[in-house]
N, C-alpha and C positions, 0 to 999 in steps of 0.2 A: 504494500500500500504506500502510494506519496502524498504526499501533506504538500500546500500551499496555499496563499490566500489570492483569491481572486485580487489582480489589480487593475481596476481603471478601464473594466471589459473585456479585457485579453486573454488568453489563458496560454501557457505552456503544455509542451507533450509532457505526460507520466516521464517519459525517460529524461527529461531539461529538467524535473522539478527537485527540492528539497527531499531525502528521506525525512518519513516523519520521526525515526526515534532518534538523527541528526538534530533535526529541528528540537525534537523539546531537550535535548543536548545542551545545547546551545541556550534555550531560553533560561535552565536552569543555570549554567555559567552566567548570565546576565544575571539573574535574582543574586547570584551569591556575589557578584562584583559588586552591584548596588546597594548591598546588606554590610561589605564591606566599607562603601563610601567612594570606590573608584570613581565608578559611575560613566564606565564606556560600554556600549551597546556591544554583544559577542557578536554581531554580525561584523562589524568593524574589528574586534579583536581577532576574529578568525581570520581575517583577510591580512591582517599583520601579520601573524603566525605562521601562515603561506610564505609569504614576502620575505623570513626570516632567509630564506636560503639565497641568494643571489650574490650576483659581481662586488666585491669589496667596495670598488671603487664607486660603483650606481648606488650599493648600503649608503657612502659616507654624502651623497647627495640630497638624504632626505633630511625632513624639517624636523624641527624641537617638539617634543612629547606636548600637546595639550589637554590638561588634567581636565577632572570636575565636568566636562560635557555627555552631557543628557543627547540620547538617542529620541528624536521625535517621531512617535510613535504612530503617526499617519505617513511616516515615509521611511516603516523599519524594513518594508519587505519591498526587491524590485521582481519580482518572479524566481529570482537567481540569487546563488550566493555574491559577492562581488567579486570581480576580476583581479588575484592577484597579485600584488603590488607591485614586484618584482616585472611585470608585465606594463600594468598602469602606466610606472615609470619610467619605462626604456622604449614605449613606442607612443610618441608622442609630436603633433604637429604645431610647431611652432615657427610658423615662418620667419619671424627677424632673425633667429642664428641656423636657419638652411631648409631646404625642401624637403629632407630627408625626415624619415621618421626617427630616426635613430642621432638624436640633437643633444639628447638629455647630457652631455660631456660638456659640449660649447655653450646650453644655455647657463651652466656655471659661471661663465661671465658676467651674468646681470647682476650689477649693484643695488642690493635691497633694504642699506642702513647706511645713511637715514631715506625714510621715504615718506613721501606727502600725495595725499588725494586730495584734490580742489574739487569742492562740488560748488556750482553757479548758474549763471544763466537765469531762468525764468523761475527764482523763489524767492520768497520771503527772507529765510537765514541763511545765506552763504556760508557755508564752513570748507576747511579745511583740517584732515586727518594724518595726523602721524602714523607711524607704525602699532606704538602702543593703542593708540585708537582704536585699530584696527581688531581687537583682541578683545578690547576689554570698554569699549563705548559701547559696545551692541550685546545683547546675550546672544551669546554659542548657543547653536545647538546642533547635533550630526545626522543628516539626511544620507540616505542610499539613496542613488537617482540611477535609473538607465542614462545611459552617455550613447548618441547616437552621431559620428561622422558621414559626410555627408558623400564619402568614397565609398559608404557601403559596409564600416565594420563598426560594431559597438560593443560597451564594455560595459561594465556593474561597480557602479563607482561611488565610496559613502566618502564623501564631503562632511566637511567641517566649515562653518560661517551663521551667516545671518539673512534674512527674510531683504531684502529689497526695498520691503516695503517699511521698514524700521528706518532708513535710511530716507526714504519722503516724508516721514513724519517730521522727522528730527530736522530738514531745512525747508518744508512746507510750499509745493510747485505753486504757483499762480495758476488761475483756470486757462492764460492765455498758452500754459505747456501744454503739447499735445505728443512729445516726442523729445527720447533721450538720447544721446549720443555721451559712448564713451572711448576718452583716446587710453592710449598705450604707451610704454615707455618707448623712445626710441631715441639712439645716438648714434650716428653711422658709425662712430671708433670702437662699440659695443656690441652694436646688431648689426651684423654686415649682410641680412638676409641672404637667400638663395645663392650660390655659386654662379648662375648663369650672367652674361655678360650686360642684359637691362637691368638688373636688381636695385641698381641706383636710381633709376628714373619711376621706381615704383613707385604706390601712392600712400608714404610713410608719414605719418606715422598709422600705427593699424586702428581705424577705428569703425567700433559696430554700432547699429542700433536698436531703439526698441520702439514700440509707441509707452504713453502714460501708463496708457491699461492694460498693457502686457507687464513692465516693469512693477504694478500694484498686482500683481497676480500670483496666488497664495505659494505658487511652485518658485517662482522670478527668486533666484538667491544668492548672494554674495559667499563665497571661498574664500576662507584661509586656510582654513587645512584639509587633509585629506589623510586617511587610513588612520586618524587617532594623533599626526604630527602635522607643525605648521605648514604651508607648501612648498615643497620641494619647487625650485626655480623652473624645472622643465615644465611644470603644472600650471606655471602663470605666478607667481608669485612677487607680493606679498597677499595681492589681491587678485579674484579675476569672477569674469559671469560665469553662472551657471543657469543653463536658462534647457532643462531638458528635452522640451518637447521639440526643440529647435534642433538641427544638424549643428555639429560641434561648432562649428567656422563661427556661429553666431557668440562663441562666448570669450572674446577680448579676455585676453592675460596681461598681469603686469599692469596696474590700471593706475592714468596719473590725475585723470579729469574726466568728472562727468557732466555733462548739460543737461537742462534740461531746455528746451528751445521751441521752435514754433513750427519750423517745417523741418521735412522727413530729410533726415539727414546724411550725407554722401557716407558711406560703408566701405571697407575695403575691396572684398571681394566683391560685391556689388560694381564696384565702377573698374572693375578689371575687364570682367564677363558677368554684364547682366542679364544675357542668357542661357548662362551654366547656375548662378549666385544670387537668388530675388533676395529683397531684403527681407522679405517675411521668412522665407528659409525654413516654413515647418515643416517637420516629415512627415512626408502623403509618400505614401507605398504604390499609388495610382501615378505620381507624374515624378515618370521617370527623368535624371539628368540626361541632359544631350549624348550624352556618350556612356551612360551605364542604366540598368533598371535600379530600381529602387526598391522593388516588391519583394527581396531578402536581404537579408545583412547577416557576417561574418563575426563570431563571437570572436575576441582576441584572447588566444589559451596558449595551451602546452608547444604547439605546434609552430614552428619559423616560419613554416609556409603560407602564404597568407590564402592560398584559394584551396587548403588542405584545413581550413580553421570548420566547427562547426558553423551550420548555416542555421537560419529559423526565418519565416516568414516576418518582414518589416509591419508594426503598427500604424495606422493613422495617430499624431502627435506624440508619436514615440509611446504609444500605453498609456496616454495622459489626459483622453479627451475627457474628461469629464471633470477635469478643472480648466482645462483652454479652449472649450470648443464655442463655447458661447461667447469665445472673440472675437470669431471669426465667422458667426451665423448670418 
């Protein structure tokens, strides 16, 4: 017999899903964490414990333990256990240090202390956020999200941050915002993107967007950490979106500035190929990109191969509709 909880409409095969005497495993490892005072979700501890085995060197790349964070419990189960770590962190698309998946070595170059997020534009209180800010102004809490790339592979990823929408309270948009745009860090002596010979003439710095009512939307959420430590550099760090039901591209890492502004605002990959890259960017398993289906996606696992990875039929909004769909009705 398999055990899982229905998510967001979707369901998984028997053979994708949790064992059930895994599962109450696991949940008991939670009761007794939390009995103790830890207070980290075993779905997150499991996926650390995974991770244990890997490259010294990709070990000595991950972020500082974050204690005392509470697993939120409408976002403990994604169908799957999470992808990992060791995985998470070694295939990962970060265009300013290269094309390649396999970056997590050179995004070590990004200077993360000190760091400042300026949020402005169309509000009421302008703030700007240090690093400690980033921690410790907002309450943590850790979400397991599906992570869906818009090449077609996706991965089970518990995040560490904050709600999106704690962050609009705290500098209060004007009714005249209707749309956010957020940039990225960039320094050409730091990020020397892509190897190819235009990388320069690119349109740097990287930045994504959202509308108001996407970014107020219960899923919309701010990362600092990930797998139970603060964010490893490859992951986006200090801060980055997480924005699920979207193809990864939509969630800007390394974040220096957010607006909030009036009209829809120019995206990276949007004004590269806006018809490969729309800015709404949500995953329809129906409309395929120009040059691949979208109707499966490739779990990222054991396997180096990536067309040798499991496969499972793609969701409309990534398994999410039933928090986004009435966004877009």
């Amino acid at each position: 017999m398999a055990f899982f909880r229905a998510c967001s409409g979707w369901q998984l095969s028997e053979s994708q899903v949790t064992a059930e005497g895994v599962f109450w495993q696991r949940r008991r490892f939670l009761k007794s964490l939390i009995g103790a005072g830890a207070g980290f979700a075993a779905a997150s501890a499991g996926a650390c414990q995974q991770s244990t085995i890997m490259d010294g060197d990709l070990a000595n790349t991950l972020g500082k333990p974050l204690g005392g964070v509470r697993l939120n419990q409408a976002f403990a189960d994604a169908g799957r256990q999470p992808t990992a770590q060791k995985y998470a962190s070694s295939y990962n698309n970060f265009y300013e240090f290269g094309g390649s998946k396999n970056i997590w070595a050179s995004a070590q170059a990004l200077p993360t202390d000190p760091w400042t997020v300026e949020v402005t534009g169309l509000v009421k209180y302008p703030q700007t956020y240090d690093l400690d800010d980033l921690t410790r102004r907002f309450a943590l809490e850790e979400r397991i999200y599906r992570f869906r790339c818009v090449e077609a592979w996706a991965m089970v990823v518990p995040w560490i941050g904050f709600p999106m929408r704690a962050l609009m309270a705290a500098v209060e948009p004007t009714s005249a915002a209707r749309y956010v745009r957020f940039t990225s860090f960039y320094d050409p002596a730091v990020t020397p993107g892509p190897s190819f010979g235009f990388a320069r003439s690119l349109p740097w710095p990287y930045t994504e967007g959202l509308t108001v009512a996407e970014m107020a939307n219960d899923l919309a959420f701010f990362a600092v950490g990930v797998y139970g430590r603060t964010l490893p550099k490859q992951h986006g760090a200090p801060i980055r979106m997480v924005v699920p039901w979207k193809y990864g591209f939509k969630g800007a890492k390394s974040i220096v500035k957010i607006e909030f502004v009036a009209q829809q605002p120019a995206t990276y990959w949007n004004t590269l190929a806006p018809n490969e890259y729309k800015f709404e960017a949500n995953v329809e398993p129906e409309v395929s990109h120009p040059r691949w289906s979208q109707a499966k996606e490739r779990l990222v696992g054991e396997s180096t191969a990536l067309f040798s990875w499991e496969e499972q039929p793609t969701v409309i909004y990534n398994g999410y509709g039933e928090y986004v769909a009435a966004l877009y009705g």
